[in-house]
N, C-alpha and C positions, 0 to 999 in steps of 0.2 A: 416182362419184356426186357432184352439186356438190352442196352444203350448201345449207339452203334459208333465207338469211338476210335476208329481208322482217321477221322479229321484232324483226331485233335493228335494223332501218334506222329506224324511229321516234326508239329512246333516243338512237340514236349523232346524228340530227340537234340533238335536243335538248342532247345533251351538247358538239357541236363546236365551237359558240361559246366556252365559257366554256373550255375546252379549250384551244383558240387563245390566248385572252386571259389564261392560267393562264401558255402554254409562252411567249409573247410578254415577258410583263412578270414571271414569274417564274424559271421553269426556264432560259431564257435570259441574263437578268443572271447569275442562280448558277452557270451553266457558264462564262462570261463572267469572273465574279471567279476563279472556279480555275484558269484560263487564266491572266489576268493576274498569277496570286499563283506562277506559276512562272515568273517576266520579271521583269528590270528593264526595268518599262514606261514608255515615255517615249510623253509625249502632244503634244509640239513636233510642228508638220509637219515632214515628212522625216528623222525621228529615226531608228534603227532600235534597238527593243526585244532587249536580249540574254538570251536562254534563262538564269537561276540554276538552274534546278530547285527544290531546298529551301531553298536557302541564307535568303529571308525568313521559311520555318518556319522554322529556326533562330537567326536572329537577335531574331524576335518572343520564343522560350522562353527566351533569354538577356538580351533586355529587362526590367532594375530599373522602368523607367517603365511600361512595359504591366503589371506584376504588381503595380504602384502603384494603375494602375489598375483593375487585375481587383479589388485588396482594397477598394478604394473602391465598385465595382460590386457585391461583396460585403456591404458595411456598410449599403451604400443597403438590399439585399433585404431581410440581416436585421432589419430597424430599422423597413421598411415592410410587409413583407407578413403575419406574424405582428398589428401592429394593425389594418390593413386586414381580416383577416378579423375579428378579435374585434369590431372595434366594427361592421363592415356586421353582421354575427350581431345583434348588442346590438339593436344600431338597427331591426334586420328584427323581432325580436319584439315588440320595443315599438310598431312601427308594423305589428304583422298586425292588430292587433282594429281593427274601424271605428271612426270615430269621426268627427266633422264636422270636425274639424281635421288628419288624417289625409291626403287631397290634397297640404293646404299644407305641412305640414314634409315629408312625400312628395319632393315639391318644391325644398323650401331645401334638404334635404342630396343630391339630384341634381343642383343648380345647381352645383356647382363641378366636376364631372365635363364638362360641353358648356362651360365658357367653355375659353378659348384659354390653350394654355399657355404661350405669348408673356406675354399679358397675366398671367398668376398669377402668372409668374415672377419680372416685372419689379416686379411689387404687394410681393412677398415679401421680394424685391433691398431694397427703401426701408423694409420691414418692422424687417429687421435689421441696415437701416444703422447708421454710427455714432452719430448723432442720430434714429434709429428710433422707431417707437412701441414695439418690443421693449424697448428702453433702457429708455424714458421710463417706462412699465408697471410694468418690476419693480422699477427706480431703480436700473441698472445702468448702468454704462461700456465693457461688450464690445465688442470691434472681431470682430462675429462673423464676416464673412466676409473678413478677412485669416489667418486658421488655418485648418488643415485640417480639424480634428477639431468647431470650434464654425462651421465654413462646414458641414458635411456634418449636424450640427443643423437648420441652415435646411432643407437642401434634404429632409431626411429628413422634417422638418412638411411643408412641401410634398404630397411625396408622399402622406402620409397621408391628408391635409384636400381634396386633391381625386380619391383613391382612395375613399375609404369609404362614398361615393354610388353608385358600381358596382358593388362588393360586396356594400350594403342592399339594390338593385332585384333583383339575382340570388337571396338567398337571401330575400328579401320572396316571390320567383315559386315557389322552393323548397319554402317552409313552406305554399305554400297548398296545394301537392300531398298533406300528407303526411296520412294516411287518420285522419280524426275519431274512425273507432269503437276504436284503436287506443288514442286519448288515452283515450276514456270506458272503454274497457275497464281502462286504468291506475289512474283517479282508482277506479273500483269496487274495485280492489285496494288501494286505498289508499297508493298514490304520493304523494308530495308534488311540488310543480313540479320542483324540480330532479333530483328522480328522471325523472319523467316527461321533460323537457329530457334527462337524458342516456341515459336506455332508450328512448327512442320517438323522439325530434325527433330526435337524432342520427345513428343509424343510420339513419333515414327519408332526410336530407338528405345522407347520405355521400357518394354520388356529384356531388354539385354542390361539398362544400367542395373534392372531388377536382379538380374544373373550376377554381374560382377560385384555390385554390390552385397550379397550373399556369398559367394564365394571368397570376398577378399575379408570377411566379417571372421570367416571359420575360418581364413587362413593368419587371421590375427591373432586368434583366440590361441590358433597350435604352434607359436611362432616356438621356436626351440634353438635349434641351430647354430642361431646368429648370436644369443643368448651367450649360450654354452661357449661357444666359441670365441667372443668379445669377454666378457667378465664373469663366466660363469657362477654367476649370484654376486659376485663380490659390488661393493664390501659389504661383508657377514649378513649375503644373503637380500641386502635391500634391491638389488636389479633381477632378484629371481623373478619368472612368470610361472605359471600352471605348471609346466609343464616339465619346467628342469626343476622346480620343489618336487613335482612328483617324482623325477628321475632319481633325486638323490635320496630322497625317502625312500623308493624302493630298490635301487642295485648299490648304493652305500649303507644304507641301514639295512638293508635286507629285512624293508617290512614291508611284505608284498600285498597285507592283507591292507592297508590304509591306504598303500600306493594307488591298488583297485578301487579304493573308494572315491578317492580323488579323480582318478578316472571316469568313474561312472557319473557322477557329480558334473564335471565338465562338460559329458557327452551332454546329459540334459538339459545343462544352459543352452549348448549349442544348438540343440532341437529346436530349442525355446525362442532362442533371439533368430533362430531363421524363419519360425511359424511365424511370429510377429512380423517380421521384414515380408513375410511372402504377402501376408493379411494386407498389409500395408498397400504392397504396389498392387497387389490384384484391384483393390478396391477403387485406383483407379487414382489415385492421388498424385498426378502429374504435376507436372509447376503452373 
């Protein structure tokens, strides 16, 4: 008996485009890197790439510089994503109630999320020069981005000041969701705000801090940009993260094959620390 699949030929037209354009520019490079991350790949015309197998997995786990840069990648998250929620949250409350003025700082704290990380970078770069307006401000002499620890300062402002305008619009859309007769039924119990904020808002909006927090975790992990563009690694390398070690490993050295590996390595942290976050909040682990 042939199956009688006229039902399903609708969704599947619907779906084949983006489908294509998924396996073309996604699924494809990713099988692509894993290929290449067991090669030494050489990109010279008429080179010939010789099969390692593991051997760039193993040299990436016994890499001092890549764990350099993993703890850098680490410092950046810690340091950005815990503010980025607390102040989008802040921000989000203080801008639910209407109010005529309400648009506009709407507004001014979205504005640094759509400009160009180019340009913020470079804003930031002369921020904490050594003749900076940082200096000048607090009446200090820092040479902030010749250290690693007062470069990785900058770049962690950075992240903050133009994070916290994406995390305000998400839980701004959050908070308007969350069911009114819920709050009045609080206040009749005789809640104070911050009972109210942590028995009602909280649990209302759990599954969005679930999202942002995930979202701003993988957006730490690929921070690049601001990197590259403030100290690109300097000095010798100690403010590299993941991401710009992988870059100069593979378009300055032209070693595409460990480049991929460091790649592939990354993505399955990334898997990893979102299964566990998602484990986390599904399970129900409100405050």
């Amino acid at each position: 008996m042939v199956p009688n699949l006229r039902p399903f030929l609708a969704p599947a037209l619907f779906i084949a485009p983006g489908f294509l354009l998924f396996s073309a520019f996604i699924l494809y490079p990713m099988g692509q890197a894993v290929l290449m991350s067991l090669f030494d790949w050489q990109v010279v015309a008429g080179a010939t790439s010789t099969f390692v197998g593991l051997a760039n997995y193993v040299r990436a786990l016994d890499d001092p510089q890549l764990w350099l840069s993993l703890s850098n990648s680490g410092v950046y998250m810690l340091f950005t994503v815990p503010p980025q929620i607390a102040l989008g949250l802040g921000i989000a409350l203080l801008l639910r109630e209407k109010s005529p003025a309400q648009p506009l700082f709407r507004v001014l704290y979205y504005l640094p999320v759509v400009t160009s990380w180019v340009v913020v970078s470079l804003l930031f770069k002369y921020l904490f020069a050594d003749r900076g307006l940082v200096n000048f401000a607090l009446g200090l002499e820092v040479s902030w981005l010749s250290e690693r620890w007062t470069a990785l300062v900058a770049i962690c402002a950075l992240g903050v000041w133009k994070g916290v305008g994406w995390s305000m619009m998400i839980f701004i859309a959050a908070l308007q969701g969350v069911p009114q007769s819920l709050i009045e039924a609080s206040k009749i119990d005789g809640a104070n705000p911050w009972q109210r904020f942590v028995s009602v808002t909280i649990p209302a909006i759990w599954p969005t801090v679930a999202f942002v927090t995930v979202m701003l975790v993988i957006g730490g992990l690929n921070v690049f940009t601001s990197v590259q563009a403030i100290t690109d690694g300097a000095p010798g390398g100690q403010t590299d993260v993941v991401l710009t070690y992988l870059y100069r490993e593979t378009f300055k050295f032209l070693d595409f094959g460990y480049g991929s590996a460091i790649a592939v390595l990354l993505t399955l942290l990334v898997f990893v620390l979102s299964a566990i976050q998602l484990r986390f909040f599904r399970n129900g682990a409100t405050p």
